[in-house]
C-alpha atoms as one frame of an Amber mdcrd trajectory, in Angstrom:
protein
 131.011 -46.211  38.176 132.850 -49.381  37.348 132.265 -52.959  39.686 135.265
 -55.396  39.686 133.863 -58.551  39.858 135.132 -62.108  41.369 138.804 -60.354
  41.320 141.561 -61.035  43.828 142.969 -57.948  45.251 145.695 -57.271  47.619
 143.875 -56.353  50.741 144.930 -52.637  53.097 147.470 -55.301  54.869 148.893
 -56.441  51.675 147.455 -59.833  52.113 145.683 -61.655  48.744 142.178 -62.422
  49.178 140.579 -64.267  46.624 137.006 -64.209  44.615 136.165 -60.574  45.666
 133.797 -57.966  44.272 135.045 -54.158  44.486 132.849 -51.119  43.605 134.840
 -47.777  42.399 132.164 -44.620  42.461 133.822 -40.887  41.380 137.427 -41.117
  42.925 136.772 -43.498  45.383 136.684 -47.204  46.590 133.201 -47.448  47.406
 132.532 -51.443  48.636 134.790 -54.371  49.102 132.901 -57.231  49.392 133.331
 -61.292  49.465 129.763 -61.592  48.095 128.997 -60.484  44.409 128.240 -56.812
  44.291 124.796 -56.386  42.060 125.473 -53.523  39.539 124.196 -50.483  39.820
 122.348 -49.149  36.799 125.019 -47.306  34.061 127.824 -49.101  35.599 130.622
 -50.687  34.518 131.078 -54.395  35.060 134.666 -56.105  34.843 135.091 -59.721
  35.409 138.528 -60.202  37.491 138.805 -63.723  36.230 142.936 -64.915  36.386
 143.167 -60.876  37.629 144.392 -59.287  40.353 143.806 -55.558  41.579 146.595
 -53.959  43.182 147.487 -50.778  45.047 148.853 -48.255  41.693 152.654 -47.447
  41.899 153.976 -44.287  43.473 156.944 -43.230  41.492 158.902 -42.005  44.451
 161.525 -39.766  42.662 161.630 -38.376  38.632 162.820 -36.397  36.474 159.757
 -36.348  33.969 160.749 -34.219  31.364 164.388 -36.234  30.964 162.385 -38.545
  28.943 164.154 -35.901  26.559 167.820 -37.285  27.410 167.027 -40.965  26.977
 170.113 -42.623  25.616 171.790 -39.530  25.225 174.737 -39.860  27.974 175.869
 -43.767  28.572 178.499 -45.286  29.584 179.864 -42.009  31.792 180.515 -41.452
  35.660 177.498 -39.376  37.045 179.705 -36.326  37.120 180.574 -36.349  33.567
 177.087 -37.353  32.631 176.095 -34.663  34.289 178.503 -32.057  32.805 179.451
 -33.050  29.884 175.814 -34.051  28.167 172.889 -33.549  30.850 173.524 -29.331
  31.750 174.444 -28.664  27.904 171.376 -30.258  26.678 169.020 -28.980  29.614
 170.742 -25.356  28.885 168.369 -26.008  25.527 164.989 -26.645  26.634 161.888
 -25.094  26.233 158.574 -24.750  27.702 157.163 -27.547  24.706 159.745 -29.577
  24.743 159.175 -30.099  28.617 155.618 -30.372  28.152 156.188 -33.077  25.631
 158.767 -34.729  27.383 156.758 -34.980  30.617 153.814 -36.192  28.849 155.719
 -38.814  27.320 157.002 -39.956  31.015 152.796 -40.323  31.909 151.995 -42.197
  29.469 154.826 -44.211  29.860 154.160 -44.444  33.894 150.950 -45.811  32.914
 152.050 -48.400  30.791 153.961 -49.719  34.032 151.424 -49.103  36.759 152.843
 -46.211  38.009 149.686 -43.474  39.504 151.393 -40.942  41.129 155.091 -39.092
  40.671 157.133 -37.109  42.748 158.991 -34.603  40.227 161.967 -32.453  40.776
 163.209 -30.017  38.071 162.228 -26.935  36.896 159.237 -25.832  34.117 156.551
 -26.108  36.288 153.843 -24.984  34.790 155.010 -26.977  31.704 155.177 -29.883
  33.872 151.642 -29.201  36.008 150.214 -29.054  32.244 150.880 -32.255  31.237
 150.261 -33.743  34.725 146.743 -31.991  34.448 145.806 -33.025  30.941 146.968
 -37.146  31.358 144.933 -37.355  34.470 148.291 -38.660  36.300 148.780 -37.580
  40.295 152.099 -35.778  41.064 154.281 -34.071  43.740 155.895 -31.395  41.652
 158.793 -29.568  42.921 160.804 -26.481  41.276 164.694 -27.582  41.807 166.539
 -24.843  43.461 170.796 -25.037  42.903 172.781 -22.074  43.693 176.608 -23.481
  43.278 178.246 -20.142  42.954 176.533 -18.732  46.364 174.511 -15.597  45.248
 172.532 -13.954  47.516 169.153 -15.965  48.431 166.956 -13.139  47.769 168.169
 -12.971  44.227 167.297 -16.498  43.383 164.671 -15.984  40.496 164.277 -19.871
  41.138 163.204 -19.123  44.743 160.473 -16.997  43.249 159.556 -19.265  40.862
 159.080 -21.733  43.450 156.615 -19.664  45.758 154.563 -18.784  42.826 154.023
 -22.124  41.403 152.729 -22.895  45.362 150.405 -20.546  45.061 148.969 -21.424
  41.622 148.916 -24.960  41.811 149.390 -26.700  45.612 146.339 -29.219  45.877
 144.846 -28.249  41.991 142.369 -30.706  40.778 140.976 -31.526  43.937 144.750
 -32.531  45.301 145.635 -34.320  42.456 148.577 -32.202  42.027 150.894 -31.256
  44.480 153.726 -28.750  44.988 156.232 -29.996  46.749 159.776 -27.795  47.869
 163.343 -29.034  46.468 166.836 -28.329  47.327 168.589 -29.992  44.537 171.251
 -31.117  46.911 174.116 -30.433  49.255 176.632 -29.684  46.487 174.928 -27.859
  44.187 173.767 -24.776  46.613 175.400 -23.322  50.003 174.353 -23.127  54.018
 171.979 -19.987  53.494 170.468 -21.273  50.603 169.833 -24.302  52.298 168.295
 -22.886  55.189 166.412 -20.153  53.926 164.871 -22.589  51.540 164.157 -25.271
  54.414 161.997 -22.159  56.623 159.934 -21.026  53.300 158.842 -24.880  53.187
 157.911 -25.018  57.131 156.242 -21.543  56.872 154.087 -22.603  53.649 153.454
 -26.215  55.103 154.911 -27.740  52.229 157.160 -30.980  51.379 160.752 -31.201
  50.850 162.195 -33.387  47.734 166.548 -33.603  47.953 169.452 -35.258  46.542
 171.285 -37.110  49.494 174.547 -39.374  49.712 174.233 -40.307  45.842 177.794
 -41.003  45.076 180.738 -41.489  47.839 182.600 -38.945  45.802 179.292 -36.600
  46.949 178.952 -37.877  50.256 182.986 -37.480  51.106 183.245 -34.040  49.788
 180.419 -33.124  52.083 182.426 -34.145  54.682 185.393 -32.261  53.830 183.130
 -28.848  52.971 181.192 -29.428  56.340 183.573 -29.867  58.945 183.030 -33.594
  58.904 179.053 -33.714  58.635 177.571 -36.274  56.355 174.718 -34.777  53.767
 172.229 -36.085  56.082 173.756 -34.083  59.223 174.254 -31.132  57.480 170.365
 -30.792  55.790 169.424 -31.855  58.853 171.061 -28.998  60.554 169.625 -26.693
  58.045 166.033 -27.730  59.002 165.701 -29.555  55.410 164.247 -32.537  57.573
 161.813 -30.231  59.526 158.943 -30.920  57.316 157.655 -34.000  55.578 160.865
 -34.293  53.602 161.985 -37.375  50.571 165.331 -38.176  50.356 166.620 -39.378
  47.141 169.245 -42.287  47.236 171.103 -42.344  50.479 173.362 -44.784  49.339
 176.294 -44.063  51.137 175.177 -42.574  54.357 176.655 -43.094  57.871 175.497
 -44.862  60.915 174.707 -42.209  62.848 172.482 -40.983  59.721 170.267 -43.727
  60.120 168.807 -42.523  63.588 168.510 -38.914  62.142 166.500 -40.072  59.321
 164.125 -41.930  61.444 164.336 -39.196  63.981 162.918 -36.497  61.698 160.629
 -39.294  59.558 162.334 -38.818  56.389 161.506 -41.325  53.442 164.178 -42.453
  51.624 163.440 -42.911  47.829 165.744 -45.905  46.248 166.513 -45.877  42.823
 167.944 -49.275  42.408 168.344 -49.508  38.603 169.777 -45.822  37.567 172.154
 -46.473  41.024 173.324 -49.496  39.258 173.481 -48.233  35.762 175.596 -44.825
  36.948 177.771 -47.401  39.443 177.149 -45.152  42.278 175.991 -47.948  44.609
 173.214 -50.470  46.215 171.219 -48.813  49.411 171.026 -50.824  52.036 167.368
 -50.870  52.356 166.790 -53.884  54.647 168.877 -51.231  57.251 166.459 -48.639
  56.912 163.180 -50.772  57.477 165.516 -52.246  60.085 165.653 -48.397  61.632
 161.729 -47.850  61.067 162.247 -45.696  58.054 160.300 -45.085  55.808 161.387
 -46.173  52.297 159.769 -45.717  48.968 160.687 -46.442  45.212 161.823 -44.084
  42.417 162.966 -44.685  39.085 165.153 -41.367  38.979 165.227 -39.682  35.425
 164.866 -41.565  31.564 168.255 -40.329  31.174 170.116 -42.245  33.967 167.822
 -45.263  33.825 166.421 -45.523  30.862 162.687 -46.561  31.937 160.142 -45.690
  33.749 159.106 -49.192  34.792 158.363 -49.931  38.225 158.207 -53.896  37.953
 161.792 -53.974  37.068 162.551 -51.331  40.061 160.790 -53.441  42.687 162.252
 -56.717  41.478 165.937 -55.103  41.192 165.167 -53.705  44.656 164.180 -56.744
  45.984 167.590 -58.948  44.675 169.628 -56.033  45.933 168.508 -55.833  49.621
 169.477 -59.567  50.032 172.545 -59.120  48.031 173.387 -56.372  50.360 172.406
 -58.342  53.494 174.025 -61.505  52.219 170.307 -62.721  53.167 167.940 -64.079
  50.676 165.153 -63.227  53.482 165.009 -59.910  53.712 162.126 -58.095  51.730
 159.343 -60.112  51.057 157.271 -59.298  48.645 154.053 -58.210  50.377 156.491
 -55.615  51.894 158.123 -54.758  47.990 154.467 -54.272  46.692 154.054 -51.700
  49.862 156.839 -49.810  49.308 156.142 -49.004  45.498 152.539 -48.192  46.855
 152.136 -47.292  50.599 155.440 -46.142  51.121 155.086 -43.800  48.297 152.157
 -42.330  49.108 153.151 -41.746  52.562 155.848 -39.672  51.160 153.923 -37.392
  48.952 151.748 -37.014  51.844 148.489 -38.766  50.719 147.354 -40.809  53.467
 144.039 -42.053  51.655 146.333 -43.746  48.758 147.808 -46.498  47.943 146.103
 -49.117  49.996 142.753 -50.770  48.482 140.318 -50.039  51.087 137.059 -48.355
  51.180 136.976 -44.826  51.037 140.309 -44.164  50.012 141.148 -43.001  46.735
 140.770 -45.623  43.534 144.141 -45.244  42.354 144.396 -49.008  41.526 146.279
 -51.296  38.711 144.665 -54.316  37.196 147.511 -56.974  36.703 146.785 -60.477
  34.395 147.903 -63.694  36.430 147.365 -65.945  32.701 150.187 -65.153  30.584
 153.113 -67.653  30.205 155.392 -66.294  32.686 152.709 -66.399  35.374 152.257
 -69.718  35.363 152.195 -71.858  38.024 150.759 -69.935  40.040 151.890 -71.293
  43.834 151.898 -67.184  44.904 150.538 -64.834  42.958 152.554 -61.972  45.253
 155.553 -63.890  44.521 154.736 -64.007  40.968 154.162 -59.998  40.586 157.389
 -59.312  42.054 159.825 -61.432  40.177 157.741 -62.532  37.032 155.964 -59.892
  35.744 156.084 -57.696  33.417 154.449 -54.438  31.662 152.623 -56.493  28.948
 150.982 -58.263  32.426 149.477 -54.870  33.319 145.711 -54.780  31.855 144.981
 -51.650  33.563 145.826 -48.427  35.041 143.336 -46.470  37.004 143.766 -43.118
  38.640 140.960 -41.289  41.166 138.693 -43.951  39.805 139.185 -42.978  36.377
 140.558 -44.980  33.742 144.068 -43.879  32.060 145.627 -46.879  30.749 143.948
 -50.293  29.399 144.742 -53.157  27.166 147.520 -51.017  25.649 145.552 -48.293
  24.661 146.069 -44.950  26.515 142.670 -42.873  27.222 144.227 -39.277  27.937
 147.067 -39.071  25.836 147.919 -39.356  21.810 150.662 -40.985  22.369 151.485
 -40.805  18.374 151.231 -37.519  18.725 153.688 -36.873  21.941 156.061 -38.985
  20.419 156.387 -36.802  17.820 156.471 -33.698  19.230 159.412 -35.250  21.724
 161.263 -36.152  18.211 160.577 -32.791  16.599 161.676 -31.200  19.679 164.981
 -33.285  20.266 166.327 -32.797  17.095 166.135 -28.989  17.787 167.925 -29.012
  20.588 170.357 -31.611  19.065 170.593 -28.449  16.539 172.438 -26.158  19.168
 174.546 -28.550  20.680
């Protein structure tokens, strides 16, 4: 039991309020109160002085175990990132080096605040362990591709992906989740598509895809598809017929923007790895515009090369009124909820990311006294485009500390990093 004392928080409406006591019992936010909270015998007392609590970050789109692949492919198009160093060294991996490599990404995540992840790749269980053993909250998917068009019922990766359901959807009292993917439009075919889209609907599960990344992606669509965008054609698949995430949407069409808020898809922006691989800005401002749902990803280590969600919401921020030509659009009340809320509302937990009683204490503790916060005219103003990760005193997950005053309680981070070396050079080995 831990009491937050004479703290500010940002409230369930994303508002600041000032001087505030909050009580955190098991997983939960237990009281929120403008009067001092007495404690509670065996509880934990933390004075909030020049703090602020915040909703924790929902990482809206990884690739945990590329932590692997950091630095490895720069300065290349996506497609010959992708070919050319990303496959080859993937081809290579093994069940510890993706248990390594993922547990590298959570301990990294909660360096920058971040308290849940939606994950698409493959190594599941690998990936479940190390989600299970930080503490960390994540929507896990299994990535299904099938780019030379065998037969659906052959797909060993389809089988994979029901089993993995079955062992781990809502482990840990929901902490993890398992979550469907179709890799995307142009790495599988119709039937795979749409057999994949009614195993989600039957099982009641989420959908996590690849969508209008690159114009070179989005064009080709067109020309496969008989003119339908990647949006129309998932769409058509029934892709978008359960709570579905799509990744990017960079280049998508007008007429895309109603389907997307049609079916209530959440689009996932990846501002910085968009901007590193050149394959565009989203125009997010248009989707809010549309009543979409948008959230924030980082996308992989390897395309990025961080995991920090401070720099994401601040890059995503600049971008929309770059976009817009309007230095209005996206304040930052609405920034904060989209690397919170938004998230959450995506990966399909409705008692998350909002500090309010009885939801879930998934909650970051952010210093307002260090140089670069200073003055402080607004503190929400501050967070977005001043901050930084050393301004993060605290990372809390279902109530339970993971992360404080640089020192990380679920993970040996000495030890990780070493096993991710070990394991890298290995695969370096076979290259």
């Amino acid at each position: 039991m831990i009491v937050f004392k004479n703290i500010d928080i940002l409230d369930e409406n994303f508002e600041l309020k000032q001087n505030v006591s909050v009580r955190v019992e098991e997983s939960f936010i237990k009281e929120i109160s403008i009067e001092p909270l007495e404690p509670k015998e065996g509880e934990r007392v933390i004075e909030g002085n020049n703090r602020v609590l915040i909703p924790g970050f929902v990482n809206a789109h990884a690739h945990s175990p590329m932590s692997l692949m950091r630095g490895y492919g720069e300065n290349m198009s996506l497609q010959d990132w992708l070919f050319k160093r990303i496959f080859p060294f993937e081809d290579k991996l093994s069940s510890e080096a993706v248990y390594y490599g993922t547990l590298l990404s959570m301990a990294e995540s909660f360096k920058y605040g971040i308290v849940s992840t939606s994950d698409m790749y493959y190594f599941v269980d690998d990936i479940v362990r190390a989600a299970l053993e930080s503490g960390a909250k994540a929507n896990i998917s299994r990535s299904i591709t099938n780019p030379s068009g065998e037969p659906f019922d052959s797909l060993s990766s389809v089988k994979e992906a029901e089993e993995v359901a079955s062992k781990y959807h809502m482990l840990a009292d929901g902490r993890i989740r398992i979550d469907h993917s179709l890799h995307a439009e142009y790495t599988s075919n119709e039937e795979t598509a749409t057999r994949l889209a009614e195993i989600a609907k039957n099982a009641g599960l989420n959908m996590h895809v690849h969508v209008s990344e690159t114009k070179r992606e989005h064009e080709e669509c067109k020309l496969r598809h008989e003119g339908r965008s990647p949006v129309k054609y998932l769409a058509d698949c029934g892709i978008f017929d359960v709570r579905a995430t799509a990744a990017h949407c960079i280049w998508i069409d007008a007429s895309d923007f109603d389907i997307l808020r049609e079916k209530g898809v959440t689009v996932a922006t990846n501002p910085v790895s968009n901007l590193k691989l050149a394959s565009g800005i989203c125009d997010v401002e248009g989707l809010l515009g549309n009543n979409i749902n948008v959230a924030i990803g980082t996308d992989s280590s390897a395309s990025n090369n961080n995991l920090n969600m401070l720099e994401e919401i601040k890059t995503m921020t600049i971008l929309a009124k770059v976009k817009r030509s309007d230095p209005t659009v996206i304040s930052p009340a609405q920034a904060l909820k989209m690397a919170s809320f938004n998230g959450s509302i995506a990966q399909g937990r409705e008692d998350c990311g909002r500090i309010k009683v009885g939801n879930r204490a998934d909650l970051v503790m952010i210093r307002t006294d260090s140089p670069n916060m200073f003055p402080r005219h607004n503190i929400l103003n501050n967070i977005v485009f001043s901050a930084t990760d050393s301004d993060i005193a605290m990372t809390m997950v279902d109530g339970k500390i993971v992360y404080e005053n640089g020192e990380f309680t679920t993970i040996d981070v000495e030890k990780t990093a070493f096993e991710v070396e070990k394991n890298v050079a290995k695969i370096m080995s076979q290259l």
